[in-house]
N, C-alpha and C positions, 0 to 999 in steps of 0.2 A: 243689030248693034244698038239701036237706038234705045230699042223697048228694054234692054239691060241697063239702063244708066241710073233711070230711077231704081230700082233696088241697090245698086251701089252706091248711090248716094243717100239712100236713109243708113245702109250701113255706117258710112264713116261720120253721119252726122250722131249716131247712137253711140260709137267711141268716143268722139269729142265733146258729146256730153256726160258721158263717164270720166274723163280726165277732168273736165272742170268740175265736176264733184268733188273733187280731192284724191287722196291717196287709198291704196289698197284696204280693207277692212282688216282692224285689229284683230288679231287670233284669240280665242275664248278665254284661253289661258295664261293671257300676259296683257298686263296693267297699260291701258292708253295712257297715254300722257295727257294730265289733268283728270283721270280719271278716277271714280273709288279704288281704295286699297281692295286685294282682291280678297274674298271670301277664304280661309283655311278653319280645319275644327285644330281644335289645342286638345290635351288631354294632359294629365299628372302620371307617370308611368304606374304601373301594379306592382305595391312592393307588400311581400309576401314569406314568409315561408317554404322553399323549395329545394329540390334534389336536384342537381344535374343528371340526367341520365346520358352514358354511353350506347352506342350498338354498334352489336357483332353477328357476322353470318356464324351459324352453326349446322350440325347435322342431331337427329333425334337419331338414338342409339338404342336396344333392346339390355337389360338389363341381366337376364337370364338368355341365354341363346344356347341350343343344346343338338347336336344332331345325332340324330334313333339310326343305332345302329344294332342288330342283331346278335346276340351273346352266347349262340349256338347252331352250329350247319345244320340246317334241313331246308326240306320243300317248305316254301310259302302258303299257308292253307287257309288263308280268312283274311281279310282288311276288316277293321270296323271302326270308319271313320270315314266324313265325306271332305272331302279336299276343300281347306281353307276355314273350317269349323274351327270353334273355342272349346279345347280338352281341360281336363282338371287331373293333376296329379293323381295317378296311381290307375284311370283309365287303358282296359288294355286294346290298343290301337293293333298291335296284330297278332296272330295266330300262325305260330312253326308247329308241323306235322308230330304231336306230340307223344305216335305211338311208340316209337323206338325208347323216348326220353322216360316213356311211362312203363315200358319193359325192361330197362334197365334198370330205376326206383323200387318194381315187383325183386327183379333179384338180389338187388341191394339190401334190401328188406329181409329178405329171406336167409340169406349169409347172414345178416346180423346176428338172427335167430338161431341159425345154426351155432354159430360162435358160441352166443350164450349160454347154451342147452352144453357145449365141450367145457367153458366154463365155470357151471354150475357142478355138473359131475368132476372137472379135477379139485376144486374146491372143495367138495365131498369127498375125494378121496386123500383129499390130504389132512382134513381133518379126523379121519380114522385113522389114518397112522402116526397122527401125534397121540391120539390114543393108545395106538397099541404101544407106541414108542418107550410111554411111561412106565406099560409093564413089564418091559424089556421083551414081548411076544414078536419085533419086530425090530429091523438094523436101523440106523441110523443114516446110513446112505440111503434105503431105500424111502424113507421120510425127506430126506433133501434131494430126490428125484423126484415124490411127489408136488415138493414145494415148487419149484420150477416149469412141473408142469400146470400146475394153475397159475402161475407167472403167465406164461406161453399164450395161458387159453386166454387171460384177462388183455391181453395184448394183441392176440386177435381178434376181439370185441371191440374193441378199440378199434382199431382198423377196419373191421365194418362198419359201425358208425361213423366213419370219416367216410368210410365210400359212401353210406347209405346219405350221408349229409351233402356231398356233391352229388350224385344222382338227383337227390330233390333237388337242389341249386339249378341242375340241368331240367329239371323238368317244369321247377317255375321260369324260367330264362326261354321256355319254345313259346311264353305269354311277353310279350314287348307289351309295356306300360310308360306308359306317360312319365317322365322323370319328375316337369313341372306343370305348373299351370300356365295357361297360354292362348297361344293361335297355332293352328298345326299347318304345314304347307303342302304342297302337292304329294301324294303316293309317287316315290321312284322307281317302285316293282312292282308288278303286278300279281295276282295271284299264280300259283304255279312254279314261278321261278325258285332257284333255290338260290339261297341266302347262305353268305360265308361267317362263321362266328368273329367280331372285332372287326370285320370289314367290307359287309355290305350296307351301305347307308341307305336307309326306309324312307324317311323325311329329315324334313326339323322343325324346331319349336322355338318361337320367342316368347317373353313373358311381353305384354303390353302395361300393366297398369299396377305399380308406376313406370316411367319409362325415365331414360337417360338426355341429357342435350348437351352435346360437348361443343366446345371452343376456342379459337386459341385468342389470344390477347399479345401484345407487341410488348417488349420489354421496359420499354419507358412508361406504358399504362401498365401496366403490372405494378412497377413501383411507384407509381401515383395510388392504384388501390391500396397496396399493404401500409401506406403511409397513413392514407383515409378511412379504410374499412378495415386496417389489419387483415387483408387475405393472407395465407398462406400463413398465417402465423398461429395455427392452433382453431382461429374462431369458425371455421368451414366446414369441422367435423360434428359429425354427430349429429344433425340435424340444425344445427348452429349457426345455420350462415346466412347466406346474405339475399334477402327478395328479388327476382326478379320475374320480368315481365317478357311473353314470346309470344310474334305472332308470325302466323303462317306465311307459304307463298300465297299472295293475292288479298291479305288481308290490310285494311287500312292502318286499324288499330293492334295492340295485343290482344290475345284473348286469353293465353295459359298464363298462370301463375306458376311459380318454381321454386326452389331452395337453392343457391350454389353452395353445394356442400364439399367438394372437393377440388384442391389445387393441386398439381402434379408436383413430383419435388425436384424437379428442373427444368431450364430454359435449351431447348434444344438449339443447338448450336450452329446447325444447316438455317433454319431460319428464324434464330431470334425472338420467339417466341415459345409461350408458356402453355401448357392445356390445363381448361377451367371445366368442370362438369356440376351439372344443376339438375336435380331428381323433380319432376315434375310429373303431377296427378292424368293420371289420364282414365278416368272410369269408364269415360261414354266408349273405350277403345275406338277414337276417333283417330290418335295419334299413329302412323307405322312407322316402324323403324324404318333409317334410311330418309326420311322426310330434312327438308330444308327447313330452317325458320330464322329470324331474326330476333336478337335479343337484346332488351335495352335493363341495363343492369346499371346502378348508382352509382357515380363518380365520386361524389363527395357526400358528406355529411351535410343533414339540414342545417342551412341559411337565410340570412335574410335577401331576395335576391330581387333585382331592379328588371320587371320586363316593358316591354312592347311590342305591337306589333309588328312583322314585318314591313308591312306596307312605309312608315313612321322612318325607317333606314334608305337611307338613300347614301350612292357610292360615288366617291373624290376621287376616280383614280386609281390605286390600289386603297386609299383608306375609306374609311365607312361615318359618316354623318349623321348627325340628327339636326333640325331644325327647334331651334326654341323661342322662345316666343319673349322680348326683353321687355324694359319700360319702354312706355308709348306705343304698343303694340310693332318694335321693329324687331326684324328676325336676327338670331343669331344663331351661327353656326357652332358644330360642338363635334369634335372627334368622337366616338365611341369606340369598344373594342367588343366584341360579338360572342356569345356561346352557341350554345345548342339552345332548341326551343322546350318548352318544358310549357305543356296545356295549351298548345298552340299560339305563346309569344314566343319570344326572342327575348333571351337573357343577355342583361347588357354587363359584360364582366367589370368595366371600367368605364368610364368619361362623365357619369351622372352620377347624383346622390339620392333621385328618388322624389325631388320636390321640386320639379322645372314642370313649365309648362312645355310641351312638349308638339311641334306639329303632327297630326297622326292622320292628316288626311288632307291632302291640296299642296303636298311637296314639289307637285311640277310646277306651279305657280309662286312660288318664293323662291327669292335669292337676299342671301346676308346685305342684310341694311335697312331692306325694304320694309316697309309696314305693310300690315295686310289689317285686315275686319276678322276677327278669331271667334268664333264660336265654343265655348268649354262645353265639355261633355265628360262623361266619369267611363271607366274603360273598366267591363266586366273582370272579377277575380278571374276567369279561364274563358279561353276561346273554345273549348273543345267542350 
């Protein structure tokens, strides 16, 4: 017990000589009393030239999308194509059993000829008895039985050539070609099977480049555009519209560029909004249909517009603050009203005019009245 007392007693003599030191140490961030004002940087906000941009989730859409289907029953006798390749229009991807198709075209053919050759001979024979007609060596009726039989036979020619014209129809139709240009997707049959004409589907084909990016927009920004950019009202067609920028899942920034070329001609009534579609490049066919992306498309027309950084904002509650910087270096407080960020500031829609000094760095350490030591500094045209 005994040998315990000295270390309790330098103990309580090392708190009572902390207490007569004085009071707790001043926190980094807040002004002792009697001491320097504290250090903030000022800045002039960036007043500039800018867009507001909106964004919208969308999906990427195939612009042509087609599914191969067969335009004659037969067995399946060829594939020629590897599952998930790039075809070009009028490639032929497969092969129906084209003996039957090509036996029927041989007699198709062959009727023709025949027709012709009945043809040619009533023809000739009706032109001899308008001969003999004149010399009265022959009747009258028996010339307008001629005449109608090469009616007859010319109409039967006819009629072979219409067969002989779908037999070939049938015989190019057992070659499936490529309708468009594209990406082709998996083979549904295999070779062997047989295929129904109009209703066994082979694959399908999207076109990639250009591609589609649709979206919908809520009915009160809809009418903020068409007031702004005139959408919907004529300037979206034709290659005529309006720029915009999409970037993928996982990307920071955008990286496609696009046209919004069309607006749909109404606001659907289930949910209030309106479908916008934007034609965007896609060479490297990095895009597939079906993909997500984000789109940030122009709100308004260029302005002159007042930024800062976010850090420079600081929040009262529900309302949003800036810190300025008065005569004699005391702070003053300033409501602000906030946009979107545009080059990685913060668009200040309302509360400034562009020429305040502004605190844009040491907000934790001010409050309205106080003076601080302000350091100016000039705040780059964009963050980004």
């Amino acid at each position: 017990m005994r040998s315990r007392l000295p270390s309790l007693l330098t103990v309580l003599s090392g708190l009572a000589a902390g207490l007569a030191a004085g009071p707790l140490a001043t926190p980094a961030y807040a002004q002792a009393p009697g001491g320097p004002p504290p250090k903030v940087t000022v800045a002039k906000p960036v007043v500039r030239e800018i867009i507001e941009q909106d964004q919208y989730t969308g999906r990427f859409d195939a612009i042509e999308y087609v599914e191969v289907r067969a335009r004659v029953t037969g067995y399946l006798e060829k594939i020629n194509f590897v599952d998930g390749q790039t075809v070009k229009k009028g490639d032929v991807l497969f092969v129906i059993d084209r003996r039957p198709y090509k036996a029927a075209l041989e007699q198709a053919q062959a009727a023709l000829a025949s027709a012709k050759a009945r043809q040619t001979f009533s023809q000739t024979d009706l032109e001899r008895a308008q001969t003999l007609s004149r010399s009265g060596n022959i009747s009258e009726q028996v010339t307008d039985q001629r005449r109608q039989a090469s009616l007859t036979a010319q109409a039967d020619v006819d009629s072979a050539q219409a067969a002989l014209n779908n037999a070939q129809l049938n015989y190019d139709f057992s070659e499936v070609k490529a309708p468009i240009n594209g990406r082709i997707s998996r083979r549904l049959v295999t070779e062997g099977n047989i295929v129904s004409a109009d209703q066994t589907m082979l694959t399908t084909i999207v076109s990639l480049d250009p591609i589609y990016f649709s979206y919908t927009v809520d009915e009160k920004a809809f009418l903020k555009y068409q007031n702004s950019l005139g959408i919907g009202m004529g300037q979206t067609q034709q290659g005529k519209g309006v720029p915009i920028l999409i970037s993928l899942s996982g990307e920071a920034k955008p990286t496609r560029k696009g046209t919004l070329d069309f607006v749909d001609n109404r606001v659907d009534n289930a949910t209030g909004t309106i479908l916008l579609r934007a034609t965007v490049p896609n060479a490297d066919l990095f895009i597939k249909p079906g993909l997500f992306g984000i789109v940030s498309m122009p709100a308004t027309k260029p302005f002159q517009g007042i930024l800062l950084p976010d850090d420079a904002v600081s929040a009262n509650q529900d309302k949003r603050i800036v810190y300025l910087l008065g005569p004699e270096n005391v702070i003053q407080q300033k409501d602000v009203v906030l946009g979107p960020k545009v080059d990685g500031y913060r668009v200040i829609q309302s509360g400034l005019k562009g020429d305040e000094m502004v605190v844009v760095n040491g907000t934790s350490r001010v409050r309205p009245g106080a003076k601080v030591t302000p350091e100016t500094i000039e705040l780059p045209p964009s963050k980004t």
